[in-house]
C-alpha positions in Angstrom: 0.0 0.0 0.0 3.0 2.4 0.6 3.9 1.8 -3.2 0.6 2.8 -4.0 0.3 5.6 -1.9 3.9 7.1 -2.9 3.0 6.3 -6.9 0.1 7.9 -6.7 1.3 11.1 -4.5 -1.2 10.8 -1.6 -0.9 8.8 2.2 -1.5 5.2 2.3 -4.1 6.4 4.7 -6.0 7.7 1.6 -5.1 5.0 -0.6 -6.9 2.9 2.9 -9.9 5.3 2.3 -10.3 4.9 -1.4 -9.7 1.3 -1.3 -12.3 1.1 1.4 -14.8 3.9 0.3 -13.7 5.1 -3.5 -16.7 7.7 -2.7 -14.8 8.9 0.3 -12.2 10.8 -2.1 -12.2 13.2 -5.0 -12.2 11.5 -8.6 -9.3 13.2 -9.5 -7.9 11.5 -6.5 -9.1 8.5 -7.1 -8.1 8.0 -10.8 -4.4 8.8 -9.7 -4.9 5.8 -7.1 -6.2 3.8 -9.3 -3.7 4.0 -12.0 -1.0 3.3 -9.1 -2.6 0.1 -8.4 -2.6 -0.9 -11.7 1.1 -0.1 -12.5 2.4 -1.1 -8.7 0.1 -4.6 -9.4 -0.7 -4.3 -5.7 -3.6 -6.4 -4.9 -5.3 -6.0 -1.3 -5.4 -8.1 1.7 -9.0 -8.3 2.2 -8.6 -11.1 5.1 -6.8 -8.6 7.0 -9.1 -5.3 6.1 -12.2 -8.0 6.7 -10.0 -8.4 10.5 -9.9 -4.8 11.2 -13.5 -3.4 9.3 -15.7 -6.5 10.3 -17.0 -6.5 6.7 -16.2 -8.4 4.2 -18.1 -6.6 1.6 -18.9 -9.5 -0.2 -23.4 -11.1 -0.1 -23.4 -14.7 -0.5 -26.1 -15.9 -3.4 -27.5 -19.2 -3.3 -29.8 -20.6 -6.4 -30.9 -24.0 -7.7 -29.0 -24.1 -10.5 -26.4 -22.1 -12.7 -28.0 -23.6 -16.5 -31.4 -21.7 -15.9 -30.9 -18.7 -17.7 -34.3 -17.2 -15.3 -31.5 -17.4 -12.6 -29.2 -16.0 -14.0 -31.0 -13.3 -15.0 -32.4 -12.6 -11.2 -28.0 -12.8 -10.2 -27.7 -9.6 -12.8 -30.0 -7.7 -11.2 -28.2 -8.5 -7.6 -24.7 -7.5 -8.9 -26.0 -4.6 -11.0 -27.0 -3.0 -7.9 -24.3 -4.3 -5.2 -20.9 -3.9 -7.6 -21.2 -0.3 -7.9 -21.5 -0.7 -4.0 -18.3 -1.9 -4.1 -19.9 -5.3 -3.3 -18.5 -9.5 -4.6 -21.0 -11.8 -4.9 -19.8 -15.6 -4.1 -22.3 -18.0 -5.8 -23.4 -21.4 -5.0 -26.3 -24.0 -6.0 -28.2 -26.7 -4.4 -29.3 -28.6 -7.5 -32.1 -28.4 -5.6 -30.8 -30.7 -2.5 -32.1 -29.5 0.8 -29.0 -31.3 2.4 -26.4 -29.4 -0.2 -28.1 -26.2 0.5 -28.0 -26.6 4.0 -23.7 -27.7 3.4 -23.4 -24.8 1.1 -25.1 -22.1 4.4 -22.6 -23.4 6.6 -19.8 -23.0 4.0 -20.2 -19.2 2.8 -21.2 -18.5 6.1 -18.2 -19.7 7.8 -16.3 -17.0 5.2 -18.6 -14.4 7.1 -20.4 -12.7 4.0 -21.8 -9.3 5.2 -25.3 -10.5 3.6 -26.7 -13.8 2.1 -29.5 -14.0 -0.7 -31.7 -17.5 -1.3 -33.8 -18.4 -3.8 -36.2 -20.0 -2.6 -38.5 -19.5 1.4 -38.1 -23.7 2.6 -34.9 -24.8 4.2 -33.7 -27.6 6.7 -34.0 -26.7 10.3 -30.1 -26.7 10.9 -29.9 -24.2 7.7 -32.9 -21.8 9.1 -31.3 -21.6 12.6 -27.2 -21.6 11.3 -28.9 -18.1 8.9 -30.7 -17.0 12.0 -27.9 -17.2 14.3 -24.8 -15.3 12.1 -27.0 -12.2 12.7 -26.4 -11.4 8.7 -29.2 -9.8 6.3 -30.9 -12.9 4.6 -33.1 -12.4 1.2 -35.2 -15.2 0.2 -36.6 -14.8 -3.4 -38.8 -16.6 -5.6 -41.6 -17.6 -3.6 -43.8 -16.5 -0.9 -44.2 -17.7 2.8 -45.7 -15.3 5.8 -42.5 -16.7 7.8 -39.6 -15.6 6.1 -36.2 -16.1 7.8 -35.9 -12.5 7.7 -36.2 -10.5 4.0 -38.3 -11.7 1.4 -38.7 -10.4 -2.3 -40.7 -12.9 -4.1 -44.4 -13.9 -5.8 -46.8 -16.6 -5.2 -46.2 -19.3 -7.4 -49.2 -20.8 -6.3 -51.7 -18.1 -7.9 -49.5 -17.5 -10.6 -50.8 -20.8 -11.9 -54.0 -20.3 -10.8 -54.6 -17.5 -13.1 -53.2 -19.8 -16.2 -56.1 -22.5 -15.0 -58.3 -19.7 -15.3 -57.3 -17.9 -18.5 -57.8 -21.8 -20.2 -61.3 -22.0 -18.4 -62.3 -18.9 -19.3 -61.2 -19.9 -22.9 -63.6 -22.9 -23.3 -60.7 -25.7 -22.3 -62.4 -28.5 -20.2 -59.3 -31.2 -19.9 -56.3 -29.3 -19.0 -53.4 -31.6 -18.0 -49.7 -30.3 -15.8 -46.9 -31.6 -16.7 -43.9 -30.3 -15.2 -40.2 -31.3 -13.3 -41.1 -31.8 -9.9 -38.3 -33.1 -8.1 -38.1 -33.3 -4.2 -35.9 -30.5 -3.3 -37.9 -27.8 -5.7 -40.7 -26.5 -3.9 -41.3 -23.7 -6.3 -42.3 -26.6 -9.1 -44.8 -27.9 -6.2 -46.4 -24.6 -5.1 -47.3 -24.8 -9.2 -48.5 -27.8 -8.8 -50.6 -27.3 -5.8 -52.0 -24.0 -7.9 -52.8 -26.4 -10.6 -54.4 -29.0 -8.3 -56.7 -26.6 -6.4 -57.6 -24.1 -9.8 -59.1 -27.3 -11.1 -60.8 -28.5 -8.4 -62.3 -25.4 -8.2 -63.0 -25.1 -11.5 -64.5 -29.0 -11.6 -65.4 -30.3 -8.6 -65.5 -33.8 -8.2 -63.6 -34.3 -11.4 -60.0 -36.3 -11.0 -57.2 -33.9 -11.9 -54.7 -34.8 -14.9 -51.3 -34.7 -13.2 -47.9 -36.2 -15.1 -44.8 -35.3 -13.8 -40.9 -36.0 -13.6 -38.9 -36.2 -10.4 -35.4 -36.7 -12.0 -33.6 -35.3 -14.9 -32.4 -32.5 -16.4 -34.7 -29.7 -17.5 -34.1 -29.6 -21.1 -36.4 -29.4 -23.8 -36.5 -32.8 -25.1 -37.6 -34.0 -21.4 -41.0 -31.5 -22.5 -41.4 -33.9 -25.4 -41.0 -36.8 -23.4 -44.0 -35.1 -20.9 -45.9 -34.4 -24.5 -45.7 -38.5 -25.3 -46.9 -39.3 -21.7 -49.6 -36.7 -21.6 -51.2 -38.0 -24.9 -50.9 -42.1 -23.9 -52.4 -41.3 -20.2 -54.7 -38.7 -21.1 -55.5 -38.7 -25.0 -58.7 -36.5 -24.3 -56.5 -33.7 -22.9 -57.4 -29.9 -24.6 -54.7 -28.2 -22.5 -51.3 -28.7 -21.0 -50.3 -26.4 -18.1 -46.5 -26.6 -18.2 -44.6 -25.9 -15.2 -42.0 -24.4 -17.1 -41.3 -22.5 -20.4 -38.2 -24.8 -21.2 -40.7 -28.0 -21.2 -43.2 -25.9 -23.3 -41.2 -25.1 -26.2 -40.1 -28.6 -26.4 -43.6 -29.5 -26.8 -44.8 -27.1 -29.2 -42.0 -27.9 -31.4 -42.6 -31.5 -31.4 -46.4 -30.7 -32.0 -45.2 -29.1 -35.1 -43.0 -32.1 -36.1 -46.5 -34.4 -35.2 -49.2 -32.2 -36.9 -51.2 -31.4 -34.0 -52.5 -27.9 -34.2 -51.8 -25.5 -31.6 -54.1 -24.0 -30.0 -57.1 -25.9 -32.5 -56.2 -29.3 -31.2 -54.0 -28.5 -28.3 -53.5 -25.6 -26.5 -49.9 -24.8 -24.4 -48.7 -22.7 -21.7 -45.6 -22.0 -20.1 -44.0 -20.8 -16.9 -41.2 -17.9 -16.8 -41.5 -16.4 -19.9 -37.5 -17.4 -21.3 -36.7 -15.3 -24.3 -37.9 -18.2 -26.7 -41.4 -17.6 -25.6 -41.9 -15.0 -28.1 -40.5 -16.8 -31.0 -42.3 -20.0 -31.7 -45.0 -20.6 -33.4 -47.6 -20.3 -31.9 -45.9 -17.8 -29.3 -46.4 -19.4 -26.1 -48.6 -17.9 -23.7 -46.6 -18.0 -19.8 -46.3 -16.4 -16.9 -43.6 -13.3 -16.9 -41.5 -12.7 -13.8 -40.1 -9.6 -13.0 -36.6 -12.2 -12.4 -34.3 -9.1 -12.4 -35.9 -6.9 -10.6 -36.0 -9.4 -8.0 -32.1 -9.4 -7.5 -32.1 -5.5 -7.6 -35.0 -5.1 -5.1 -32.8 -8.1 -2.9 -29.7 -6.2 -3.2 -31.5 -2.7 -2.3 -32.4 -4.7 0.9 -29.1 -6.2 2.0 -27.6 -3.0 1.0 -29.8 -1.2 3.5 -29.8 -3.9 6.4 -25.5 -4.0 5.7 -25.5 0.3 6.2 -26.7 0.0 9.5 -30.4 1.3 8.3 -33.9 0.4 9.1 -36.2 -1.2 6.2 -39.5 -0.6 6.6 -41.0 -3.2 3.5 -39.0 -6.3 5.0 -41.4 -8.0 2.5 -41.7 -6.8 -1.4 -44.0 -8.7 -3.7 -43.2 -8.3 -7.0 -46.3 -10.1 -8.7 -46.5 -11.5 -11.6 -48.2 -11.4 -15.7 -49.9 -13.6 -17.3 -49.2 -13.4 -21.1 -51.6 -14.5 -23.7 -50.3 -15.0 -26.5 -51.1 -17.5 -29.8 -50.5 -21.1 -28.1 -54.0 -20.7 -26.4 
């Protein structure tokens, strides 16, 4: 730091600020110590600044899994708002395992992030209290529970596929069908399914509801075909297929094309997340939009807040959701 300071012609106790703070200096100031750090190659001991600051400046982010481009979208959001901040985000996923999650909580937390964000509200007892107990701003996202561990920016999956049940109903469709990834750990994928289960008994009382699922796998489009075959050869009289994802949709209307079945005359398709291919087939799918990055920015205005000492007054944010109609129904 004394290379820095004397390359850049200023203390090392303003090359500590700048380092710390770069608001806490002029730009002018700040350009010079910049360039010095840069030519000097000095990179910072953050393990002993974390020592003497008690901050690590770094949030902890936790999703099911990196391939979901949804996901990814929603991590944007966070580090658009935290890295200007001054902010690192470490990531991890759970591929949704409760016991992996649960490993990964006690990992980053052991490396003492100054904030953690979740997707998802349902976590092993051991996870809740080890979150509970560092005393660190938690975020949980994606979902919606009346108990969150502490912040919560998320939607209701649940009525978000309620209101596809009864945008089909209202639509004349009688023999809707989900077909979705429901594996044991994703509890998002079951809240859809639960909205599914209850819209339709609602909706037909009495009436058994169409349900075919798969609880292993990679979410992929050809596993949407694979649902398509299954839905057909269990329940041939089926007007409508409630997808629990857009992925799984896509892959069906494609192969509906391929088949010769007519979508919406014969068949009708939704989706869930509205992925950029939505848009593009043909018939554009009709899904569920999620506000997925302003979910990380909202998160990240939140940990930002709770991790400057400051009160938050909206500990929990509902973003909503939008049903989009479009030509596959």
């Amino acid at each position: 730091m004394a290379d820095v300071a004397r390359a850049a012609g200023v203390s090392t106790q303003t090359v500590s600020r700048a380092l710390r703070d770069p608001r806490s200096v002029g730009p002018d100031t700040l350009d010079r110590i910049e360039t010095a750090v840069r030519e000097t190659h000095y990179v910072q001991n953050f393990a002993a600044s974390h020592l003497a600051s008690n901050r690590s400046m770094t949030v902890a982010a936790i999703i099911p899994t990196i391939s979901a481009s949804i996901f990814a979208d929603t991590i944007q959001g966070l580090t658009d708002v935290l890295l200007p901040e001054g902010y690192q985000v470490f990531l991890g996923h759970t591929d949704y395992t409760p016991a992996r999650e649960e490993a990964l909580v006690r990992s980053l937390a052991g490396r003492r992030p100054d904030g953690f964000f979740i997707i998802g509200t349902r976590h092993t007892q051991e996870a809740t209290e080890i979150l509970k107990r560092t005393g660190m701003p938690v975020v949980e996202s994606w979902s919606w529970t009346s108990r969150p561990v502490d912040l919560l920016v998320g939607f209701s999956n649940h009525a978000a596929i309620m209101s596809v049940v009864d945008h089909l109903v209202a639509g004349g469709y009688r023999r809707l069908t989900f077909a979705g990834m429901v594996r044991p750990g994703d509890h998002r994928a079951k809240d859809r399914l639960k909205g599914f289960i209850d819209a339709h008994a609602r909706h037909f009382p009495g009436q058994a509801t169409r349900v075919v699922t798969a609880a292993s796998g990679a979410m992929e489009m050809e596993r949407g075909v694979e649902l398509l075959h299954r839905v057909r050869e269990t329940h041939p009289e089926t007007d409508a297929i409630v997808f629990a994802s857009d992925v799984l949709a896509a892959g069906a209307v494609l192969k509906c094309g391929a088949l010769g079945i007519r979508v919406p005359d014969d068949l009708a398709i939704t989706g869930f997340g509205d992925y950029d291919i939505a848009a593009h087939l043909t018939p554009a799918l009709t899904t569920v939009a999620i506000a997925s990055r302003r979910i990380g920015m909202e998160a990240a205005r939140l940990l930002l807040q709770r991790m400057h000492g400051q009160a938050v007054e909206a500990k929990m944010v509902d973003v909503g959701f939008e049903l989009l109609v479009r030509g596959s129904t």
